[in-house]
ROLOLUM-572779 format. One line per 8 residues: number of its first residue (from 0); their letters; for each residue x, y, z of N, C-alpha, C. Coordinates in nm, 2 decimals, padded with zeros to 4 digits. Example, Ala and Ser with C-alpha at 12.3 -4.5 7.8 and 13.67 -1.06 7.14 Angstrom:
BEGIN
0	as	01.32/-00.57/00.78/01.23/-00.45/00.78/01.32/-00.33/00.78  01.28/-00.22/00.71/01.37/-00.11/00.71/01.29/00.00/00.79
//
This chain:
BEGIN
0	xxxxxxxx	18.07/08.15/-01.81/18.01/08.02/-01.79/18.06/07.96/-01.66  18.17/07.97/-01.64/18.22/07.90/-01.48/18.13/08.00/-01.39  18.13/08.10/-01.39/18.03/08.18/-01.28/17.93/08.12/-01.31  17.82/08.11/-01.38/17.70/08.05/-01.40/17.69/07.90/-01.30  17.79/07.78/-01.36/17.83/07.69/-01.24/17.85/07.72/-01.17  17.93/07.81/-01.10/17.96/07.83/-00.95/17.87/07.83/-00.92  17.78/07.94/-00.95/17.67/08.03/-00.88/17.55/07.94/-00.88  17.53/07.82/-00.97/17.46/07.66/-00.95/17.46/07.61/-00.88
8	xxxxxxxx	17.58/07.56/-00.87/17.63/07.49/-00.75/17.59/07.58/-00.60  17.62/07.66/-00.58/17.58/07.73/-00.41/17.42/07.77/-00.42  17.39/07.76/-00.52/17.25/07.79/-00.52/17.17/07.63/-00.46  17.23/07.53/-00.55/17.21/07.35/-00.52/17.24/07.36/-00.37  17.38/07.39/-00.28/17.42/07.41/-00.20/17.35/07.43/-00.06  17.23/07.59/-00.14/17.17/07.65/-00.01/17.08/07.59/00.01  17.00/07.52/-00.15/16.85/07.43/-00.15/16.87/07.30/-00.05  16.95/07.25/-00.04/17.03/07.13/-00.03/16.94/07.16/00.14
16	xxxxxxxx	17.07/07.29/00.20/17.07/07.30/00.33/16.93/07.32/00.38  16.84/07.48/00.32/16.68/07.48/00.34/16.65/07.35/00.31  16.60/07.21/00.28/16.55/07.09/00.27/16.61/07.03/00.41  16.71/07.04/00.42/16.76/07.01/00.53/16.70/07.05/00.75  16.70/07.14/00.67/16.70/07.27/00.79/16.50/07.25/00.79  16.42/07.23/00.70/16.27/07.23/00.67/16.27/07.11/00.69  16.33/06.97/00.69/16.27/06.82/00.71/16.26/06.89/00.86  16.37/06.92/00.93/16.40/06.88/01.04/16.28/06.91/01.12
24	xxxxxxxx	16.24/07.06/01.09/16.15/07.14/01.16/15.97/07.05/01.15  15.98/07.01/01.04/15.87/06.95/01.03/15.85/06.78/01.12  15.94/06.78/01.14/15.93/06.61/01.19/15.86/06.60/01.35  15.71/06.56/01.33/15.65/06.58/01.45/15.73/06.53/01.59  15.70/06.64/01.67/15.75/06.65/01.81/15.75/06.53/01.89  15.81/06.47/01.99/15.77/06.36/02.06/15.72/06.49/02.16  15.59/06.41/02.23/15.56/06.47/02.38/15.65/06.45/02.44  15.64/06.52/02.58/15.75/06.52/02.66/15.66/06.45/02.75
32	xxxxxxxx	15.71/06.36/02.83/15.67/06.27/02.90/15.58/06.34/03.09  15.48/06.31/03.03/15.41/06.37/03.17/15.43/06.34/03.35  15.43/06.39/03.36/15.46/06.34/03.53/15.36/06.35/03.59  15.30/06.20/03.64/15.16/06.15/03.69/15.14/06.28/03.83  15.03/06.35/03.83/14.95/06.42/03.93/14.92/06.36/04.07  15.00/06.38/04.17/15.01/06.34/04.30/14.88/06.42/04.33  14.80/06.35/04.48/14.66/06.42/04.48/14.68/06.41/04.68  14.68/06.50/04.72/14.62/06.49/04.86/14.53/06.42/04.91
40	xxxxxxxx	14.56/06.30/05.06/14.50/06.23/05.03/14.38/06.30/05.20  14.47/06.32/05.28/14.44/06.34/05.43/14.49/06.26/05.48  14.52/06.31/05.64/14.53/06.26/05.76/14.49/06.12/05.79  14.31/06.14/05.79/14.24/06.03/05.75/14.29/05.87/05.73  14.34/05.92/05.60/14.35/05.81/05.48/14.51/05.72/05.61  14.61/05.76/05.60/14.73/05.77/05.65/14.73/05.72/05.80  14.61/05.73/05.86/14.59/05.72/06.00/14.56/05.53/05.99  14.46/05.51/05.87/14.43/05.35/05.88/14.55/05.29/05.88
48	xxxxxxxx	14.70/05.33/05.87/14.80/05.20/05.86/14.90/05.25/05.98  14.94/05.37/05.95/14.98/05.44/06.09/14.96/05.48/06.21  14.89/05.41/06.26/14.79/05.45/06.40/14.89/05.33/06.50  14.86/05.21/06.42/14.90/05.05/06.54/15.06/05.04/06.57  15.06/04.99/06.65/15.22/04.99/06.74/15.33/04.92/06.65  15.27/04.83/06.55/15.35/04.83/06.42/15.46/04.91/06.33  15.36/05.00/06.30/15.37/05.15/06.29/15.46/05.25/06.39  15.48/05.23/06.49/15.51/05.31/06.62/15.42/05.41/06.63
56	xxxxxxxx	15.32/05.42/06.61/15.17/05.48/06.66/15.27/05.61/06.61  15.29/05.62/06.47/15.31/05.75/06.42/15.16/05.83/06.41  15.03/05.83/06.36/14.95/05.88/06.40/14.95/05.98/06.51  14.93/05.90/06.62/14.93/05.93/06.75/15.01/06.04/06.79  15.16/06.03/06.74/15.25/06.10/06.79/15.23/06.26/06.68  15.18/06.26/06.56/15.13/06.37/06.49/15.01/06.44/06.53  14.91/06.40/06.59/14.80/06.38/06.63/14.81/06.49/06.80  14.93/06.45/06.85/14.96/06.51/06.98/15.05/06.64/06.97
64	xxxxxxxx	15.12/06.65/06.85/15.17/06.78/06.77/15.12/06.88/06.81  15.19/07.01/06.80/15.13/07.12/06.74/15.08/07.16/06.59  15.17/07.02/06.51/15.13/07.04/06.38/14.99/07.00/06.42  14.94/06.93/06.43/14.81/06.89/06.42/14.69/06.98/06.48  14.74/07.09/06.55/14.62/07.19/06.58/14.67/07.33/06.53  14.76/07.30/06.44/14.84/07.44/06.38/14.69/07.51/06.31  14.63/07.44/06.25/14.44/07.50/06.19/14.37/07.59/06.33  14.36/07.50/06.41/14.26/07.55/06.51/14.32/07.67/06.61
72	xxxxxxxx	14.46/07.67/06.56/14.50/07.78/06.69/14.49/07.91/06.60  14.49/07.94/06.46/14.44/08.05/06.43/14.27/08.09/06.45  14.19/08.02/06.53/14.06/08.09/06.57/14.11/08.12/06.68  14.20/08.14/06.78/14.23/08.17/06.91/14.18/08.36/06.90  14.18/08.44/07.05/14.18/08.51/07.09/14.34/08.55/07.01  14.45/08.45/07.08/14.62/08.50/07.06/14.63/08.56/06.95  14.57/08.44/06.82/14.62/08.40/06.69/14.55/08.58/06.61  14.42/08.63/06.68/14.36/08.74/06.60/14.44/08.85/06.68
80	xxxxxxxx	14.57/08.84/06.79/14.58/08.92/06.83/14.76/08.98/06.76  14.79/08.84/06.73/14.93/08.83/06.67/14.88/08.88/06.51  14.76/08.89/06.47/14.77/08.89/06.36/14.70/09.03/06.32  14.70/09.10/06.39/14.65/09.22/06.40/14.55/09.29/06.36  14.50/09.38/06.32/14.38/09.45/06.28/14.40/09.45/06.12  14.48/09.41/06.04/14.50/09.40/05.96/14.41/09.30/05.87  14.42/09.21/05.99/14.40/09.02/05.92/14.27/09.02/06.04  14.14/08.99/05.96/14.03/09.02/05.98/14.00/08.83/06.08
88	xxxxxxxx	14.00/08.77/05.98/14.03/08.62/05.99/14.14/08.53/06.02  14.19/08.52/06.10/14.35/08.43/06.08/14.33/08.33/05.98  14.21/08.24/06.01/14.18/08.14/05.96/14.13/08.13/05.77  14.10/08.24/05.77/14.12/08.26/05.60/14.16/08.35/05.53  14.29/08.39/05.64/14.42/08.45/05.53/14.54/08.41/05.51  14.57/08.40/05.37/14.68/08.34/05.33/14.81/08.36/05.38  14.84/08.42/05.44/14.96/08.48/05.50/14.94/08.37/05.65  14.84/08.36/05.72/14.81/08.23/05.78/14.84/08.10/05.73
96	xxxxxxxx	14.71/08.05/05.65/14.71/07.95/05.59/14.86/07.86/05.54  14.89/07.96/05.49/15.00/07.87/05.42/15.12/07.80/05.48  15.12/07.86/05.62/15.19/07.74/05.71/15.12/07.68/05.81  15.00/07.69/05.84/14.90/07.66/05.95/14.84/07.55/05.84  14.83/07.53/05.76/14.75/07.39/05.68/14.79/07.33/05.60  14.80/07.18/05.53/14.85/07.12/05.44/14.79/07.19/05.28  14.90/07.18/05.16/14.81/07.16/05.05/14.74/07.34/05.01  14.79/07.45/05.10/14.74/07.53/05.05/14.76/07.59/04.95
104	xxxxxxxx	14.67/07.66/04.89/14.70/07.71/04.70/14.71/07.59/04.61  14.71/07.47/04.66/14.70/07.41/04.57/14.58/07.37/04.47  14.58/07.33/04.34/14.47/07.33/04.24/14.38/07.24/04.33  14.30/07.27/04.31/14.13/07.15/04.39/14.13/07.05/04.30  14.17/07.03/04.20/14.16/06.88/04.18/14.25/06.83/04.20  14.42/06.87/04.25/14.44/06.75/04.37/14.47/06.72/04.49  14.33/06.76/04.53/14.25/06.74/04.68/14.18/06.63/04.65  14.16/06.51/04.73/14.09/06.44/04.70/13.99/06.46/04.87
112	xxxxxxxx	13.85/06.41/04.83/13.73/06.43/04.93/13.79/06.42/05.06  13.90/06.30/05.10/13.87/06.27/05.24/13.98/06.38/05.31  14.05/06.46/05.20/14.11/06.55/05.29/14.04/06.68/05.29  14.14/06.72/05.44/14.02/06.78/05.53/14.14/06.95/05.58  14.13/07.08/05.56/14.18/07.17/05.54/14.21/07.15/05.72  14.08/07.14/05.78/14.09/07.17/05.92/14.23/07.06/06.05  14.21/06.99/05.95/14.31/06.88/06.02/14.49/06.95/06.01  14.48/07.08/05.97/14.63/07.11/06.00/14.77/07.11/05.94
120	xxxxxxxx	14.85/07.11/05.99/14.96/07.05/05.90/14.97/06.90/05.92  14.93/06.85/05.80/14.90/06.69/05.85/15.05/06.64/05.75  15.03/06.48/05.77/15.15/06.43/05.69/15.19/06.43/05.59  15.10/06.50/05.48/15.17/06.52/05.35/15.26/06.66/05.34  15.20/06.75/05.43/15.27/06.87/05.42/15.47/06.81/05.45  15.52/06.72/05.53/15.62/06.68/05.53/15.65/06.55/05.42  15.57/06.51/05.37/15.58/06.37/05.28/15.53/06.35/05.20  15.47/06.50/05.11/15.40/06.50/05.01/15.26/06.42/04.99
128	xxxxxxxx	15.22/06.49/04.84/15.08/06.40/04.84/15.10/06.24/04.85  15.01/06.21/04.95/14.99/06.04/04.94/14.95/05.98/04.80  14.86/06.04/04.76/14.80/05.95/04.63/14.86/05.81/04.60  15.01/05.79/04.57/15.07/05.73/04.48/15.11/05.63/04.57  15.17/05.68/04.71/15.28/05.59/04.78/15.18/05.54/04.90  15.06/05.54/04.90/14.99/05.52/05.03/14.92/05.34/05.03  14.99/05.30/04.92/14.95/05.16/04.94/15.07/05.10/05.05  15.05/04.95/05.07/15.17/04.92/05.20/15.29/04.85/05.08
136	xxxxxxxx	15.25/04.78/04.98/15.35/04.75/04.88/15.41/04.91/04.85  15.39/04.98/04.83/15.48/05.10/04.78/15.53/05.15/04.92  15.49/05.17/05.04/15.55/05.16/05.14/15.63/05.09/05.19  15.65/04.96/05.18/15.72/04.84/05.19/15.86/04.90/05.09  15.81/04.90/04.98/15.93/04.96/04.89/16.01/05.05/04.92  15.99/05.20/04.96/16.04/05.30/05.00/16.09/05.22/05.14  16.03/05.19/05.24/16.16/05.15/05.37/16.24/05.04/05.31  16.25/04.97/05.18/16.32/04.88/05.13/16.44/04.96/05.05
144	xxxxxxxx	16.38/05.09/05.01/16.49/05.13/04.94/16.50/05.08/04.75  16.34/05.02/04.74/16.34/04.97/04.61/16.27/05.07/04.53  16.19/05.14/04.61/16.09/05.25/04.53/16.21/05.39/04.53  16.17/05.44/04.35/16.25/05.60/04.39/16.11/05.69/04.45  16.15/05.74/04.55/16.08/05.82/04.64/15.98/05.91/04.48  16.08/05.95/04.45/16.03/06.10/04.38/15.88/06.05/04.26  15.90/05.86/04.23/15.81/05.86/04.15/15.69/05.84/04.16  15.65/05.83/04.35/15.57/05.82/04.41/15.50/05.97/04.44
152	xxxxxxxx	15.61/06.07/04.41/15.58/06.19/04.52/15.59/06.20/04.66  15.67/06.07/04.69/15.70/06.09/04.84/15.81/06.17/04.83  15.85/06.22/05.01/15.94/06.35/05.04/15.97/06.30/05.15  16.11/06.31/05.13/16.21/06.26/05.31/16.26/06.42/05.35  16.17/06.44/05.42/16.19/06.56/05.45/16.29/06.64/05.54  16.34/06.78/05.50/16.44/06.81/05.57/16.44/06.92/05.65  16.53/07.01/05.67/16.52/07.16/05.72/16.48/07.25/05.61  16.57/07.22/05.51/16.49/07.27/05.39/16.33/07.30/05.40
160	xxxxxxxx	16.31/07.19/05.41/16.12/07.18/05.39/16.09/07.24/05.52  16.14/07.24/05.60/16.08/07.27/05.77/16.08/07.43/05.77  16.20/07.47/05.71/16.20/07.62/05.68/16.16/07.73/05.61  16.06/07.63/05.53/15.96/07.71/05.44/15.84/07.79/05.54  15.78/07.77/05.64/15.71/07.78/05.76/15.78/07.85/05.85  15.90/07.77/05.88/15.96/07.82/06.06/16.06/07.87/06.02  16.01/08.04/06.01/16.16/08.13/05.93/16.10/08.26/05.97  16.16/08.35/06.00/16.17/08.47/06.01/16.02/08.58/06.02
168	xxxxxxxx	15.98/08.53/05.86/15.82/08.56/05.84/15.79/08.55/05.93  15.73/08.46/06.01/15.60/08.42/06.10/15.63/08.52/06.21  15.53/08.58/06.27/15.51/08.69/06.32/15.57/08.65/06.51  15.55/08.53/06.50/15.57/08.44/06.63/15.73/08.36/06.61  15.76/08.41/06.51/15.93/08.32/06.51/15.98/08.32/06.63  16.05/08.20/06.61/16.17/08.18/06.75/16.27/08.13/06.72  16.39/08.14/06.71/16.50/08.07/06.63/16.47/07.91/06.58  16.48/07.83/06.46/16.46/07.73/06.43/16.55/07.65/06.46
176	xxxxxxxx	16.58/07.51/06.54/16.72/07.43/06.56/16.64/07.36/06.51  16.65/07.27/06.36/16.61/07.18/06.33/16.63/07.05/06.41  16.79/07.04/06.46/16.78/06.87/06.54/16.71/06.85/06.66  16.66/07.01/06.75/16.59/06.99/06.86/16.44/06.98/06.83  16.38/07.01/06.76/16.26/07.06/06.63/16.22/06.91/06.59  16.33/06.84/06.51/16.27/06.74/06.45/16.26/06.61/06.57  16.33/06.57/06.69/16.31/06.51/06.80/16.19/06.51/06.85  16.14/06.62/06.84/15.97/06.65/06.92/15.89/06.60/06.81
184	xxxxxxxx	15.89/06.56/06.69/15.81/06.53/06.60/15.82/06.36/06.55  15.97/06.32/06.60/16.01/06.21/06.51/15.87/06.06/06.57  15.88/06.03/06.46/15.77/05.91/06.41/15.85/05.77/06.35  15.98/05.73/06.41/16.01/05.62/06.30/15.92/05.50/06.30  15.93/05.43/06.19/15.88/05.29/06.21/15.96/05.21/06.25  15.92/05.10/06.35/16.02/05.04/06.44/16.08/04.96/06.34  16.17/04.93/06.32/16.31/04.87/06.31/16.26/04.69/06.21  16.18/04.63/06.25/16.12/04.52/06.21/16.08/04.56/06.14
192	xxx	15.94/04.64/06.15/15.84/04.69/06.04/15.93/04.72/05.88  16.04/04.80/05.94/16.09/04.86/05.85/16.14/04.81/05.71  16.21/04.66/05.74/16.18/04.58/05.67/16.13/04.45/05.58
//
């Protein structure tokens, strides 16, 4: 008879635990919380607030880049010559592409219309998609230091990012110094603007 109880009791024991172990699994999931779709906006878009001396005619100074004809210099004579008999097209092979333009491989829906493949490595390729942060209030914020970058999708970009492109791969490499590198590129906003 005490075996009988015992053997009740751990039987009550295991049911106990299965009820336990079965609420748990059943109890609907919370979603995990989505992270809003940053969308490419273009050059374009970027150019209307960035252009004026406000600004420090950051436009301007991307505009006169190499980033900014990094597209067009694979139609060159050079570009089909560096890229050999291999690469039929410079201009539409990926092994190109993907440091010569913004946004490449990425899903087409978030491309939005006004961006433009031919315009290059334009500013999102260093600052991510605009979508989110391209208003002047969320700008305002970010040089205030009140916006977290990351919830915009903006990118304070580094060597990190610079040496996804200017590394070894490229068939044209030349040693990368990022602090001599990023001097030829720099765009700050003047000092007032700022905040």
């Amino acid at each position: 008879m005490k075996r009988v109880v015992a053997l009740l009791g751990l039987v009550l024991v295991l049911l106990g635990l299965f009820a336990i172990l079965s609420s748990a699994q059943e109890k609907p999931s919370v979603p995990a919380e989505k992270k809003p779709a940053f969308k490419y906006i273009g050059v374009s878009k970027c150019k209307t607030c960035h252009r004026t001396e406000k600004q420090g005619k950051q436009h301007g100074i991307w505009a006169s880049s190499a980033h900014a004809g990094a597209y067009k210099t694979l139609a060159t004579d050079k570009a089909r010559e560096v890229a050999g008999k291999d690469v039929k097209d410079p201009q539409k092979a990926e092994q190109c592409l993907k440091c010569h333009v913004t946004a490449f491989g990425v899903d087409a829906k978030l491309i939005e219309a006004s961006f433009k493949m031919e315009d290059g490595v334009q500013c999102e390729a260093c600052h991510g998609p605009g979508s989110k942060y391209k208003s002047l209030k969320v700008m305002k914020a970010l040089y205030k230091g009140t916006q977290d970058p990351a919830e915009v999708g903006y990118i304070v970009s580094d060597e990190k990012l610079c040496v996804k492109c200017h590394n070894e791969e490229s068939p044209t490499y030349k040693p990368f110094k990022f602090d001599e590198s990023s001097k030829k590129i720099a765009h700050p906003v003047p000092k007032k603007e700022a905040e």
